[in-house]
The first five atom37 places (N, CA, C, CB, O) and aatype in JSON, in Angstrom:
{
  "aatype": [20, 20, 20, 20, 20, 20, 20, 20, 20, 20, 20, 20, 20, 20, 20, 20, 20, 20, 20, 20, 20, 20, 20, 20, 20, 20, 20, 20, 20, 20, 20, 20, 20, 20, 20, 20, 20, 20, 20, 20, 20, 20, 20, 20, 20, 20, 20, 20, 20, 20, 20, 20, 20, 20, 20, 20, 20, 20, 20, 20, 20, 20, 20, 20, 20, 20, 20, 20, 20, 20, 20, 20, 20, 20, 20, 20, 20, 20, 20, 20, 20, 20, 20, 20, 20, 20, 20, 20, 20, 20, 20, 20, 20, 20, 20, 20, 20, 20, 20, 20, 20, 20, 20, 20, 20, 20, 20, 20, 20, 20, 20, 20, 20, 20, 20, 20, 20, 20, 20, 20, 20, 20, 20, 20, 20, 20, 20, 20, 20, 20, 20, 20, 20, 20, 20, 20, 20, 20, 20, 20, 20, 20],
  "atom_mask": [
    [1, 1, 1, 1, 1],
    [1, 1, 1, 1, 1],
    [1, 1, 1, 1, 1],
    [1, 1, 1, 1, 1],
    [1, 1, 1, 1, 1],
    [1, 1, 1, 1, 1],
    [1, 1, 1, 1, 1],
    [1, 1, 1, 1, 1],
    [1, 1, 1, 1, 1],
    [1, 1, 1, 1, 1],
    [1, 1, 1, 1, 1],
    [1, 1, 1, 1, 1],
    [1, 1, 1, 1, 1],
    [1, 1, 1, 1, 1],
    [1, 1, 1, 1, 1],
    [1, 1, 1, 1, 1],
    [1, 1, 1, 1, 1],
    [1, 1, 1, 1, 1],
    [1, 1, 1, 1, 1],
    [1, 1, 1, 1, 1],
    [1, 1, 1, 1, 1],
    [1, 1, 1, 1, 1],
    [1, 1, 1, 1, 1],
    [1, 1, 1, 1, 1],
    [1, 1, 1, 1, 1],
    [1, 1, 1, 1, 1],
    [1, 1, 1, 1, 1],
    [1, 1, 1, 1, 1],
    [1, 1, 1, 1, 1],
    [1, 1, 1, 1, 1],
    [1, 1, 1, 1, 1],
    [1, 1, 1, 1, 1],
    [1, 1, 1, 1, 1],
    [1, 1, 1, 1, 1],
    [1, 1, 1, 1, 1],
    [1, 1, 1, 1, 1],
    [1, 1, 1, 1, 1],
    [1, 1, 1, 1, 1],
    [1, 1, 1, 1, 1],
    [1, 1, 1, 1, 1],
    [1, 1, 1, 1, 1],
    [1, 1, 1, 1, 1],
    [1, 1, 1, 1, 1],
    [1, 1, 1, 1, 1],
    [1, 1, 1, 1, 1],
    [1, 1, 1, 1, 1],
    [1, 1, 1, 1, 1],
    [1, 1, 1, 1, 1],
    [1, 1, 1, 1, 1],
    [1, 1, 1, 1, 1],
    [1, 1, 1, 1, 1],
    [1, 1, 1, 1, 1],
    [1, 1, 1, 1, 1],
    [1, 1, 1, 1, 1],
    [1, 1, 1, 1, 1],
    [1, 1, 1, 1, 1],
    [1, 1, 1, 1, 1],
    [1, 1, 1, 1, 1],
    [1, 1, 1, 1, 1],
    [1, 1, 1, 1, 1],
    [1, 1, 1, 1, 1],
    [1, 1, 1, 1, 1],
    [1, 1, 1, 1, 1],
    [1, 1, 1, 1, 1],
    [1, 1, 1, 1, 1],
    [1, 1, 1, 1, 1],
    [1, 1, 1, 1, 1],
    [1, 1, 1, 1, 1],
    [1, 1, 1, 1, 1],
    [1, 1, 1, 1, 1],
    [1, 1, 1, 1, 1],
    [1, 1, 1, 1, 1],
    [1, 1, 1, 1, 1],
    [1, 1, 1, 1, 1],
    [1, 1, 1, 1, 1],
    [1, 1, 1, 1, 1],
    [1, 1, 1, 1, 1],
    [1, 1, 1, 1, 1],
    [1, 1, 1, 1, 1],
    [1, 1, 1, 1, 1],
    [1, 1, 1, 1, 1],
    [1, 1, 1, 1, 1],
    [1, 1, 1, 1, 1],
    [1, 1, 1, 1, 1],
    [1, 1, 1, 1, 1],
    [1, 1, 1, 1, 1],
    [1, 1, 1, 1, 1],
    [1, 1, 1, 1, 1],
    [1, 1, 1, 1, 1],
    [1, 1, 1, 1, 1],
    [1, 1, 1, 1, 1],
    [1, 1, 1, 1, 1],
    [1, 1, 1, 1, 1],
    [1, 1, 1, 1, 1],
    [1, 1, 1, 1, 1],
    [1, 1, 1, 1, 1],
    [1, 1, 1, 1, 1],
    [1, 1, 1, 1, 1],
    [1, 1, 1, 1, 1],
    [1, 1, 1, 1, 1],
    [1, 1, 1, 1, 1],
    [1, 1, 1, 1, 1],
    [1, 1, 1, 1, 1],
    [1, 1, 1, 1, 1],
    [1, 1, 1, 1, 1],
    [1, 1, 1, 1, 1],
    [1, 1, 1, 1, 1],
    [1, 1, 1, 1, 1],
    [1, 1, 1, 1, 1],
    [1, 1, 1, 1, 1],
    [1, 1, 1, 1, 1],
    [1, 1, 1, 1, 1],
    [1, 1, 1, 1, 1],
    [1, 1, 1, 1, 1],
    [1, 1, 1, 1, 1],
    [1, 1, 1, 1, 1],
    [1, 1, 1, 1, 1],
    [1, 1, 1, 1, 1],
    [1, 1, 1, 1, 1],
    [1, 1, 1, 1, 1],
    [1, 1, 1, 1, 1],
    [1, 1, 1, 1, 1],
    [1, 1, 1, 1, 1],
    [1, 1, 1, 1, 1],
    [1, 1, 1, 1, 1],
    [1, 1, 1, 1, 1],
    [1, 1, 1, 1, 1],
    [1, 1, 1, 1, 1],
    [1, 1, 1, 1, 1],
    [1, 1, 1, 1, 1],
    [1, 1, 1, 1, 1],
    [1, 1, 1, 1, 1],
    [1, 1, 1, 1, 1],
    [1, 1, 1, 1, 1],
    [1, 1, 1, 1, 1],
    [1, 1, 1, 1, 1],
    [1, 1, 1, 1, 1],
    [1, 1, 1, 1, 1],
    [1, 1, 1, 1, 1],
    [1, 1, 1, 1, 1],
    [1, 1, 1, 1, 1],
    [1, 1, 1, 1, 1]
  ],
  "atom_positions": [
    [[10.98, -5.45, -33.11], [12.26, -5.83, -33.65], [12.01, -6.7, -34.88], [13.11, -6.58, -32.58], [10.98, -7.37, -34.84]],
    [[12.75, -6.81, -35.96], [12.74, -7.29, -37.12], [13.24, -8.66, -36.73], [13.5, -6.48, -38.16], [13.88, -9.07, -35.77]],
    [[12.53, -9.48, -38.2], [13.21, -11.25, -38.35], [14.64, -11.09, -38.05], [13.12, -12.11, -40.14], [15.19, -11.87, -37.27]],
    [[15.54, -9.76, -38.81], [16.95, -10.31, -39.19], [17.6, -9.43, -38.0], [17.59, -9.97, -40.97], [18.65, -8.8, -38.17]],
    [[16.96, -9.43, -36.92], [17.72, -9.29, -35.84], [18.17, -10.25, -35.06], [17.23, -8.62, -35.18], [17.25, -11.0, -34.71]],
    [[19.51, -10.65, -34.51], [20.18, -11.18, -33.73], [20.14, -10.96, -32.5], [21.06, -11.1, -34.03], [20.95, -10.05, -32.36]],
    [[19.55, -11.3, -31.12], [19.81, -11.06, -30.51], [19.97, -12.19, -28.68], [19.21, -10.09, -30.95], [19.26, -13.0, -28.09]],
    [[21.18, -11.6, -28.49], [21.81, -12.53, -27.41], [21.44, -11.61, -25.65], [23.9, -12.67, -27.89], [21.27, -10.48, -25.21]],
    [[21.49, -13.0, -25.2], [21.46, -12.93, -23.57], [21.95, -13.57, -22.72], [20.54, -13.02, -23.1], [21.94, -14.8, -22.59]],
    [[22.52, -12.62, -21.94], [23.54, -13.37, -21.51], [23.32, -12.83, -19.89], [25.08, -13.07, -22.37], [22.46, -11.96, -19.74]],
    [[24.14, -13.38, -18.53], [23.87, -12.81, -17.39], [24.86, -10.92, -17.45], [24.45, -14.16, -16.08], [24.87, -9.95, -16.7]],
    [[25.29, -11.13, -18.27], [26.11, -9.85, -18.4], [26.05, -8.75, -19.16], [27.1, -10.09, -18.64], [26.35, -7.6, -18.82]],
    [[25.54, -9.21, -20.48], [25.41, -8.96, -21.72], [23.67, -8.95, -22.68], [26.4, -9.99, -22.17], [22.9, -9.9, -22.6]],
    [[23.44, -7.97, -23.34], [22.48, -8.17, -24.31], [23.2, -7.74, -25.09], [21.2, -7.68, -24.29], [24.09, -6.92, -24.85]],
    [[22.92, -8.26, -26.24], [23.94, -8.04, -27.37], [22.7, -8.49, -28.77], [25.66, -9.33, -27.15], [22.16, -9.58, -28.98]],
    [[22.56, -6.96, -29.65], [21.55, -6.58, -30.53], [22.27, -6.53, -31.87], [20.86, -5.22, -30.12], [23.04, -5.59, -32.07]],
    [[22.07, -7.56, -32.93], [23.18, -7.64, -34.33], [21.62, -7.33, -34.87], [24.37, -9.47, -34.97], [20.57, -7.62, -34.31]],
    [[21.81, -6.66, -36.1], [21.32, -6.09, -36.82], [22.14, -5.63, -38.49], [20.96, -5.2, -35.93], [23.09, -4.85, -38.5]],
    [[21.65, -6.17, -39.62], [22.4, -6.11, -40.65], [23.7, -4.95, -40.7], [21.43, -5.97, -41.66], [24.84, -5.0, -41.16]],
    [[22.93, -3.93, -40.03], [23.37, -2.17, -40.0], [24.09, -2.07, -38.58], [21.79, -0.88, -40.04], [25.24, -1.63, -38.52]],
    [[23.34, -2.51, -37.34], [24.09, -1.91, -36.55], [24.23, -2.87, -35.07], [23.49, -0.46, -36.43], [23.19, -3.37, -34.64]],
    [[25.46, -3.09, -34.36], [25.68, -3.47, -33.26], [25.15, -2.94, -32.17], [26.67, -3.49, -33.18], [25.35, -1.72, -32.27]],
    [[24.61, -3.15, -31.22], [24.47, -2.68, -29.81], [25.16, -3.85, -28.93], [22.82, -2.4, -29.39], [25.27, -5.02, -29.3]],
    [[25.61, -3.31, -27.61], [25.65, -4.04, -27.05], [25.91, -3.58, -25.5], [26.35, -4.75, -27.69], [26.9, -2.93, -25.16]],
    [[24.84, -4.03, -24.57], [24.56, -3.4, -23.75], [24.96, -4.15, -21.68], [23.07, -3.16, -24.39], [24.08, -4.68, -21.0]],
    [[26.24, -3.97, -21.27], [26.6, -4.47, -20.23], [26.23, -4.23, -19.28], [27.42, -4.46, -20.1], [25.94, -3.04, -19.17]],
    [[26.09, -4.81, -18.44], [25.18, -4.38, -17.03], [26.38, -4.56, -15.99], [23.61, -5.56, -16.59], [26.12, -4.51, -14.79]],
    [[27.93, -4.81, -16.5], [28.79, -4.36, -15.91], [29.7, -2.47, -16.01], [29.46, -5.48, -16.24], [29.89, -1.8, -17.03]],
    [[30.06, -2.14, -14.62], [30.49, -1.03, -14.94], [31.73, -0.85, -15.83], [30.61, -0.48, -13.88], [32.58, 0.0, -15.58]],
    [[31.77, -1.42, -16.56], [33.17, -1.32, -17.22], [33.4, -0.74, -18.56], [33.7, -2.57, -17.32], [32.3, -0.92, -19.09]],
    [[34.17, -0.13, -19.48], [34.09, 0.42, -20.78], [33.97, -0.8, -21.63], [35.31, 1.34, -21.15], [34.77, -1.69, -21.89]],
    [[32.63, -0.56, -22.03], [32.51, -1.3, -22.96], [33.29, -1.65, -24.33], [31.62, -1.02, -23.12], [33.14, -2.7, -24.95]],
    [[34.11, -0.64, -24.66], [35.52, -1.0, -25.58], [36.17, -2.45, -25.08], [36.86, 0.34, -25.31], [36.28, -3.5, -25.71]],
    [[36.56, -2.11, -23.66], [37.34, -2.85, -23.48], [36.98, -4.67, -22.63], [38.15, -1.86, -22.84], [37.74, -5.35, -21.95]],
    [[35.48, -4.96, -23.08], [35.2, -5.59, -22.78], [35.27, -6.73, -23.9], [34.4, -5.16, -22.22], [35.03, -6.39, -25.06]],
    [[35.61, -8.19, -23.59], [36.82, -9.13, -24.56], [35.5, -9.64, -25.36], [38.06, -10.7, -23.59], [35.75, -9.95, -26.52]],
    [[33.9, -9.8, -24.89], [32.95, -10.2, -25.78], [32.67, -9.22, -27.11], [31.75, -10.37, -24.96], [32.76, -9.44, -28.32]],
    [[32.25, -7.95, -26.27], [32.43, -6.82, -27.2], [33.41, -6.85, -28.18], [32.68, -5.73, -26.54], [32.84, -6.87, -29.27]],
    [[34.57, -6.87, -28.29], [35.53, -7.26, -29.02], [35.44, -8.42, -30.03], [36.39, -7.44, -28.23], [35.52, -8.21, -31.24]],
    [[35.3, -9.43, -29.61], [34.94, -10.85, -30.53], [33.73, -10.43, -31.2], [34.61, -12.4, -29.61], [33.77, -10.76, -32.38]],
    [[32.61, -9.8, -30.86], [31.17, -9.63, -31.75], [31.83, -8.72, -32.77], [29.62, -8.82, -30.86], [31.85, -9.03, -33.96]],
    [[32.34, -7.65, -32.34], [32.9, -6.47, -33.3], [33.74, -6.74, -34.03], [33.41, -5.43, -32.79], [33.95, -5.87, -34.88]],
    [[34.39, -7.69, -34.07], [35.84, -8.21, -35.04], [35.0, -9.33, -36.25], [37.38, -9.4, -33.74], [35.32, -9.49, -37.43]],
    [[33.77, -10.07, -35.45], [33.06, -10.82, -36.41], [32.3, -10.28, -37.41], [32.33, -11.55, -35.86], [32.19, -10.6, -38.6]],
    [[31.76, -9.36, -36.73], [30.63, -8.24, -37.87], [31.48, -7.54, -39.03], [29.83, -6.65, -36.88], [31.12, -7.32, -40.19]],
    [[32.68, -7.25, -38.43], [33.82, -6.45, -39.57], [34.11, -7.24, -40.49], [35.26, -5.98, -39.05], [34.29, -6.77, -41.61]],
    [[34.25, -8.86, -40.23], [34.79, -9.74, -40.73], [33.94, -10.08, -42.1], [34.95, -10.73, -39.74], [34.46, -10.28, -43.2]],
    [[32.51, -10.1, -41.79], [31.61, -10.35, -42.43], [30.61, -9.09, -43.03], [31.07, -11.23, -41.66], [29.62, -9.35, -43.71]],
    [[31.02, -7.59, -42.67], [30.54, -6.72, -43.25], [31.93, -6.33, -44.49], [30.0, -5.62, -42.1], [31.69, -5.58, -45.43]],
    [[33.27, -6.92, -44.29], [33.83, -7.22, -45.65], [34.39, -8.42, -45.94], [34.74, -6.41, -45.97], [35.53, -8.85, -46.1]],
    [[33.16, -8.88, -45.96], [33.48, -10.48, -47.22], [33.27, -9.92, -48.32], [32.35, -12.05, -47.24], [32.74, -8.82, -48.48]],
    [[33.74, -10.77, -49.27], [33.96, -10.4, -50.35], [32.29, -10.84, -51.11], [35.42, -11.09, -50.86], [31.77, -11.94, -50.91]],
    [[31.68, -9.78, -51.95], [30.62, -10.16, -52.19], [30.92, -11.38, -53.41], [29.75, -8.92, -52.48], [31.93, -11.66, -54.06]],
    [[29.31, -12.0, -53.37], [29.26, -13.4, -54.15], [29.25, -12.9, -55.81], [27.65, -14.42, -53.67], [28.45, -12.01, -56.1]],
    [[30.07, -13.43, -56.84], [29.92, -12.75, -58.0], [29.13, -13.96, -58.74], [31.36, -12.18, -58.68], [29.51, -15.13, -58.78]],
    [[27.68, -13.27, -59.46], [27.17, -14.39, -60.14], [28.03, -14.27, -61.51], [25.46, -14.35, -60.31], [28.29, -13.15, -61.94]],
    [[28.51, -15.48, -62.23], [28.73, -15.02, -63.73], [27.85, -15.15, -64.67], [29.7, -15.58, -64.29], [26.83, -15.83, -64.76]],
    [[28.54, -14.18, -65.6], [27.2, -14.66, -66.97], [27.03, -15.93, -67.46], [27.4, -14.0, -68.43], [28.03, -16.5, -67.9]],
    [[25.63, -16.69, -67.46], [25.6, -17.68, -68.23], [26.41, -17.7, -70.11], [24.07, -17.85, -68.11], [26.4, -16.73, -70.88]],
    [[26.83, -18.65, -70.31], [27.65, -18.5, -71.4], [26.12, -19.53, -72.72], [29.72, -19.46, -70.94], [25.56, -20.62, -72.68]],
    [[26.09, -18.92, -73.19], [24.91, -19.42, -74.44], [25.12, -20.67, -75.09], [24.83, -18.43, -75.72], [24.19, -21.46, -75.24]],
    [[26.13, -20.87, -75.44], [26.64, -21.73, -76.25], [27.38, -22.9, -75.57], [27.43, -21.03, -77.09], [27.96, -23.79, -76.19]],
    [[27.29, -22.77, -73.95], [27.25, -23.92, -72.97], [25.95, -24.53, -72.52], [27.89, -23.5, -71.81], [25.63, -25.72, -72.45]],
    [[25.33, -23.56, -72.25], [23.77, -23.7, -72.53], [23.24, -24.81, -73.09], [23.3, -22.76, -73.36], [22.71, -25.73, -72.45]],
    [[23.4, -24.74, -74.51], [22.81, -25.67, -75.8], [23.91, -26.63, -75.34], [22.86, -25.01, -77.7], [23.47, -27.77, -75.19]],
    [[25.05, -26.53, -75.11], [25.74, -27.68, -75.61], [25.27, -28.98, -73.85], [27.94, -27.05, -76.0], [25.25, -30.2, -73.96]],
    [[25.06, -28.45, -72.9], [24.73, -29.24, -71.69], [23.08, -29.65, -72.53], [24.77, -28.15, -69.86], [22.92, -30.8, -72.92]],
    [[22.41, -29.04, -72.64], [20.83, -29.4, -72.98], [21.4, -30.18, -74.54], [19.44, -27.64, -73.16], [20.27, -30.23, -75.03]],
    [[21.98, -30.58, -75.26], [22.3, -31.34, -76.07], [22.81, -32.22, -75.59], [22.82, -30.98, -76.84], [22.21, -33.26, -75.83]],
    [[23.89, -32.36, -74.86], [24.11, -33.49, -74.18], [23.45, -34.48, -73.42], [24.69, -33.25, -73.65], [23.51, -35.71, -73.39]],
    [[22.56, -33.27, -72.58], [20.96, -34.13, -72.26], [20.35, -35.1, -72.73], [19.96, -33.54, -72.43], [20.15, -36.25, -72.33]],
    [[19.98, -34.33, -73.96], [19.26, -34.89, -74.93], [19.49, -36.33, -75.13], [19.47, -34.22, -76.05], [18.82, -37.35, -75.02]],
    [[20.99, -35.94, -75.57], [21.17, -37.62, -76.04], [21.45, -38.3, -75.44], [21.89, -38.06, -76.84], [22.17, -39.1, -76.03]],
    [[21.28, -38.6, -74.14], [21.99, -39.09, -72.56], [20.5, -39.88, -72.72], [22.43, -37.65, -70.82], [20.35, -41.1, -72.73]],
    [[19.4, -38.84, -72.84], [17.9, -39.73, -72.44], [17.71, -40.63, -73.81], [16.23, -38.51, -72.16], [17.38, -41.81, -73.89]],
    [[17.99, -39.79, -74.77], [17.21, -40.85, -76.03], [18.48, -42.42, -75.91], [17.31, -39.73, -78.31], [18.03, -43.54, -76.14]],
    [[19.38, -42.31, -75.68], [20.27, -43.55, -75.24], [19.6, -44.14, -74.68], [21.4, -43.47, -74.5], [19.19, -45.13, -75.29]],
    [[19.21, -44.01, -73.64], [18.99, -44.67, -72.23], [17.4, -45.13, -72.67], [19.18, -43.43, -70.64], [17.28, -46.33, -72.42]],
    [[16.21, -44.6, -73.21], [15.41, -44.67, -73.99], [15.6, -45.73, -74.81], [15.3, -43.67, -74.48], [15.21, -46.82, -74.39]],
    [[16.16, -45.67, -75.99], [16.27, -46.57, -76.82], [17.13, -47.87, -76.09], [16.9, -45.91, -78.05], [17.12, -48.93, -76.72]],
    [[17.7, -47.84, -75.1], [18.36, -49.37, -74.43], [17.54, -49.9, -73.74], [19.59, -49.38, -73.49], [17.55, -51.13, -73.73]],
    [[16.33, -49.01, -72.74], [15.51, -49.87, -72.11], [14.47, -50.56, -73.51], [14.65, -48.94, -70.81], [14.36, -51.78, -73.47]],
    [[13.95, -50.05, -74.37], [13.35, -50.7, -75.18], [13.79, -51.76, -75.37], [13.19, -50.21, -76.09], [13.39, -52.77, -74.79]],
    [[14.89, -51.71, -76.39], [15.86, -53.34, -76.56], [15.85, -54.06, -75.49], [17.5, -53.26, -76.82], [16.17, -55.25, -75.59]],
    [[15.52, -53.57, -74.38], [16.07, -54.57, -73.35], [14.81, -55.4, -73.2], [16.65, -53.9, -71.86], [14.64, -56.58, -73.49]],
    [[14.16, -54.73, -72.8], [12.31, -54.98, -73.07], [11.89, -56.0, -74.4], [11.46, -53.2, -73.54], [11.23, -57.04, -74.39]],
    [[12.41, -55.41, -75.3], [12.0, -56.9, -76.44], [13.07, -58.15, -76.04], [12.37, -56.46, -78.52], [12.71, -59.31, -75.88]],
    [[14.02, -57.83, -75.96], [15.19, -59.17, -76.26], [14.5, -59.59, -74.93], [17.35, -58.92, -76.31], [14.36, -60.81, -74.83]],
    [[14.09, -58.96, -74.03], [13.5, -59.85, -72.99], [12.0, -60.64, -73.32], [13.33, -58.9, -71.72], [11.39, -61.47, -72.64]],
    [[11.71, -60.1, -74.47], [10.05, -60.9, -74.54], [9.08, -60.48, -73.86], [9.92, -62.27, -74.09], [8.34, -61.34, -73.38]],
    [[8.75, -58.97, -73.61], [8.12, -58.66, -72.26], [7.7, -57.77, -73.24], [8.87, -58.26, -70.71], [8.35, -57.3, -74.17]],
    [[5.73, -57.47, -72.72], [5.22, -57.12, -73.69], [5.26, -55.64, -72.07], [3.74, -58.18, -74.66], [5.79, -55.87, -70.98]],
    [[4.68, -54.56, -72.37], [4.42, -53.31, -71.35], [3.82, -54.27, -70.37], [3.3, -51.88, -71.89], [4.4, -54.29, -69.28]],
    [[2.8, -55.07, -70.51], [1.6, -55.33, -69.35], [2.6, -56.15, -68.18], [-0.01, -56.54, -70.05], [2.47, -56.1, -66.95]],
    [[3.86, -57.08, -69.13], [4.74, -57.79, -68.37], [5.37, -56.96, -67.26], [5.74, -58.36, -69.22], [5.42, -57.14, -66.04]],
    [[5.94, -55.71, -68.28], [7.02, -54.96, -67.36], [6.23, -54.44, -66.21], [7.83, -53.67, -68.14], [6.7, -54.27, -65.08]],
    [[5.06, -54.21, -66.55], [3.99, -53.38, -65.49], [3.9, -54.27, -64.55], [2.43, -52.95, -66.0], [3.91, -53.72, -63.45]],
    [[3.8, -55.74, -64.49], [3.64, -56.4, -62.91], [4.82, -56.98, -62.37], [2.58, -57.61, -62.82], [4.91, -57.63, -61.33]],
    [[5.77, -56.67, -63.21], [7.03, -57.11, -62.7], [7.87, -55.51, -61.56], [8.05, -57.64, -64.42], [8.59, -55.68, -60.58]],
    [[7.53, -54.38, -62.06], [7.32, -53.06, -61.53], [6.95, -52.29, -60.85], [7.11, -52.7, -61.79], [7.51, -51.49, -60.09]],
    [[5.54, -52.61, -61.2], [4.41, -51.72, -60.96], [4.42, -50.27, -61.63], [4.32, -51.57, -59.5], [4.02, -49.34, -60.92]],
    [[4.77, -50.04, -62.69], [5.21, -48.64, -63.27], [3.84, -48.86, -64.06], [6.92, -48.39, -64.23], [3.15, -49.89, -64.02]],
    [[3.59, -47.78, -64.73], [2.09, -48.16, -65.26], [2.38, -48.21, -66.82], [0.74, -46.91, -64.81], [3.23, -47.44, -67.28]],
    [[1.53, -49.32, -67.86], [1.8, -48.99, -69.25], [2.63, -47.91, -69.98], [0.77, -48.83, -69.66], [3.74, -47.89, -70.52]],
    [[1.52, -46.9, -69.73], [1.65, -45.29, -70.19], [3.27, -44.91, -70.26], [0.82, -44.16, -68.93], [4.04, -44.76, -71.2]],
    [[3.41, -44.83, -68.74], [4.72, -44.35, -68.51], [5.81, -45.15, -69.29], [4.99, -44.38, -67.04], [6.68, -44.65, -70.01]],
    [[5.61, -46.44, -69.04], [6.73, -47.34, -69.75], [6.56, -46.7, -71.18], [6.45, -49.2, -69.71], [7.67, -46.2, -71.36]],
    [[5.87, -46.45, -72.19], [5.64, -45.93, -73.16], [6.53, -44.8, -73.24], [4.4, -45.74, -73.25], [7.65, -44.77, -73.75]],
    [[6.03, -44.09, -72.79], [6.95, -42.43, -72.36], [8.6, -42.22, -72.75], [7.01, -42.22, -70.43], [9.38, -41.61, -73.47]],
    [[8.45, -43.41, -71.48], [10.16, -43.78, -70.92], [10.55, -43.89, -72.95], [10.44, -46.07, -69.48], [11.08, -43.01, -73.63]],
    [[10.17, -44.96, -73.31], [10.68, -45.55, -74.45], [10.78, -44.42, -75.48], [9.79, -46.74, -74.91], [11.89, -44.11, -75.91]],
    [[9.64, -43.75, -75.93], [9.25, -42.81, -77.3], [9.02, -41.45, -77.09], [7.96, -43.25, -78.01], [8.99, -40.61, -77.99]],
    [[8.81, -41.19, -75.66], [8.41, -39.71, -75.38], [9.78, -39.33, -74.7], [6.91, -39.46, -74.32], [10.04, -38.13, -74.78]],
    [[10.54, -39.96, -74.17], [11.88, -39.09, -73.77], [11.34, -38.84, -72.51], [12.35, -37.63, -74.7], [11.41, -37.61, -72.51]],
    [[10.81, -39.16, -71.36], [10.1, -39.24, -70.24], [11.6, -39.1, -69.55], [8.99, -40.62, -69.99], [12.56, -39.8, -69.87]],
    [[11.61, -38.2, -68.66], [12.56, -38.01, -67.76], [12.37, -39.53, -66.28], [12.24, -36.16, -67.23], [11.33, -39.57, -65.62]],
    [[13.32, -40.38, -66.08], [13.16, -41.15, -65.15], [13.84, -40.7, -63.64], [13.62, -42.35, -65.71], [14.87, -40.04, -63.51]],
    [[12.96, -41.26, -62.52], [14.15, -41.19, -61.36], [14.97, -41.96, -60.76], [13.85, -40.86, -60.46], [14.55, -42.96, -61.34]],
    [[15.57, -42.26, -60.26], [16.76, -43.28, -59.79], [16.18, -44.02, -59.45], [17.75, -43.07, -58.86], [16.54, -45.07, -59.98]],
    [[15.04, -44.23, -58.51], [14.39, -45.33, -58.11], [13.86, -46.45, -59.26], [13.31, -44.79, -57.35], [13.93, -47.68, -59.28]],
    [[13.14, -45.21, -60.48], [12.45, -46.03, -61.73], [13.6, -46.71, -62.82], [11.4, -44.85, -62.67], [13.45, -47.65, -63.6]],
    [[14.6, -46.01, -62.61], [15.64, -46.93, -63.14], [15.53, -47.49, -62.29], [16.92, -46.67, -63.51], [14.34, -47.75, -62.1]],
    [[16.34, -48.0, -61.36], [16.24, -48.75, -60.54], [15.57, -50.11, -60.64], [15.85, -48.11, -59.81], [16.2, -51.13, -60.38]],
    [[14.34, -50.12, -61.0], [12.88, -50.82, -61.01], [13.7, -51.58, -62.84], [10.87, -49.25, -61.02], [14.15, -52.67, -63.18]],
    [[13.52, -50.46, -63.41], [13.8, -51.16, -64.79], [15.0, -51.8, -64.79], [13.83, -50.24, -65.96], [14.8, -52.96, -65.17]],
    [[15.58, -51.71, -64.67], [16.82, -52.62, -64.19], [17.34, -54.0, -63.94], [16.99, -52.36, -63.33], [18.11, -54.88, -64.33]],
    [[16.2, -53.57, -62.82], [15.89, -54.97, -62.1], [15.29, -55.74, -62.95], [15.03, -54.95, -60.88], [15.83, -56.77, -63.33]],
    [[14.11, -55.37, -63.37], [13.37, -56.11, -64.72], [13.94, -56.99, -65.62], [12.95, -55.22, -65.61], [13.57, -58.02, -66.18]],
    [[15.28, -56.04, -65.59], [15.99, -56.73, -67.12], [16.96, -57.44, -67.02], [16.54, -55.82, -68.15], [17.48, -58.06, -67.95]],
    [[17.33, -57.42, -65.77], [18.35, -58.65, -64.93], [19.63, -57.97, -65.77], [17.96, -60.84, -65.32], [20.36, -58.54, -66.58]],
    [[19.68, -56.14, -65.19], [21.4, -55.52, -65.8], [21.06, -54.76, -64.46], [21.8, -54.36, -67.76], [20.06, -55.0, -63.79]],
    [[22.1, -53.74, -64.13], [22.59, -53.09, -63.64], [22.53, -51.85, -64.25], [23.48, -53.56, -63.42], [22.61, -51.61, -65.46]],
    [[22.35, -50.79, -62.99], [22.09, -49.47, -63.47], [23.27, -48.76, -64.25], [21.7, -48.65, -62.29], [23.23, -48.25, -65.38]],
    [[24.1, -48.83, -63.55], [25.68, -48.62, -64.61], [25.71, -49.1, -65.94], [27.03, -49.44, -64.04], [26.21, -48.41, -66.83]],
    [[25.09, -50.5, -66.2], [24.73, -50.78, -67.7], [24.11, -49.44, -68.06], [23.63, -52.13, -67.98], [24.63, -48.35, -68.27]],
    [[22.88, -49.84, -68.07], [21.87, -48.63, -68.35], [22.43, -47.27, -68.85], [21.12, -48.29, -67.03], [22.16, -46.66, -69.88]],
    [[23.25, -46.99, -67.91], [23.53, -45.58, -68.07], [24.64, -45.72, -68.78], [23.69, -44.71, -66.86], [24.73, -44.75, -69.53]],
    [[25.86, -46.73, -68.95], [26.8, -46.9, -69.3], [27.66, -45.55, -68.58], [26.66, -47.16, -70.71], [27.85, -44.52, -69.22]],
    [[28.14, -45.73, -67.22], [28.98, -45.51, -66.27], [28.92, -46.32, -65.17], [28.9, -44.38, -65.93], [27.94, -46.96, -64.78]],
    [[30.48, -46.24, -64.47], [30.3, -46.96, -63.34], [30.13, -46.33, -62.12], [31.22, -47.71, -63.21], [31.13, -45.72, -61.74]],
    [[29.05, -46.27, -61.28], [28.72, -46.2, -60.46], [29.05, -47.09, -59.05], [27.86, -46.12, -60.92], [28.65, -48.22, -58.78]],
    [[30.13, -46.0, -58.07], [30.37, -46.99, -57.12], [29.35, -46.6, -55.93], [31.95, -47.03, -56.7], [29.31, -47.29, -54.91]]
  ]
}
């Protein structure tokens, strides 16, 4: 029997779902039509052999660029504010590094390379600079 087989046990019932096909096999004498499980499995499979299929849409091009532009300047912001924050604080990298633990390099990154951060490393920088991550990002975050 395959992975995408379903199959149930019951004291009455084996009951075999299969993408393609139902079985279902009673060990009572009775017409299996008219048996009320039989019924509920068969009304579910119908239910779900017409759902409505999932429609992917076309990516649109020119939403594309305009989200990855928006990107863009979301990080070089956020980039260029931890810097400022970093001088007006007087904190040379080696400072921010034991106040952190983030390593030189990266702090570098963060600042001039456009280094993607994670919530936690904001987080960390943040703290550093005695603001709030909502500063940082300039939204409020509840």
């Amino acid at each position: 029997m395959s992975p995408r087989h379903l199959v149930i046990l019951s004291s009455c019932h084996l009951v075999i779902l299969s993408s393609c096909h139902l079985v279902i096999l009673s060990s009572q004498a009775m017409n299996i039509h008219d048996d009320p499980i039989y019924k509920r499995i068969r009304d579910a499979v119908l239910r779900l052999s017409h759902a409505p299929k999932r429609v992917i849409e076309p990516v649109d091009e020119a939403e594309t660029k305009a989200r990855a532009a928006v990107r863009q300047l979301a990080r070089s912001r956020v980039s260029a504010l931890l810097g400022q924050l970093r001088a007006t604080h007087g904190m040379t990298y080696a400072d921010v590094q034991e106040k952190t633990g983030l390593s030189q390099q990266f702090l570098f990154d963060v600042e001039y390379k456009e280094r993607r951060l994670t919530l936690d490393e904001l987080r960390l920088l943040a703290h550093c600079y005695e603001v709030g991550v909502n500063d940082v990002l300039g939204i409020e975050l509840e």
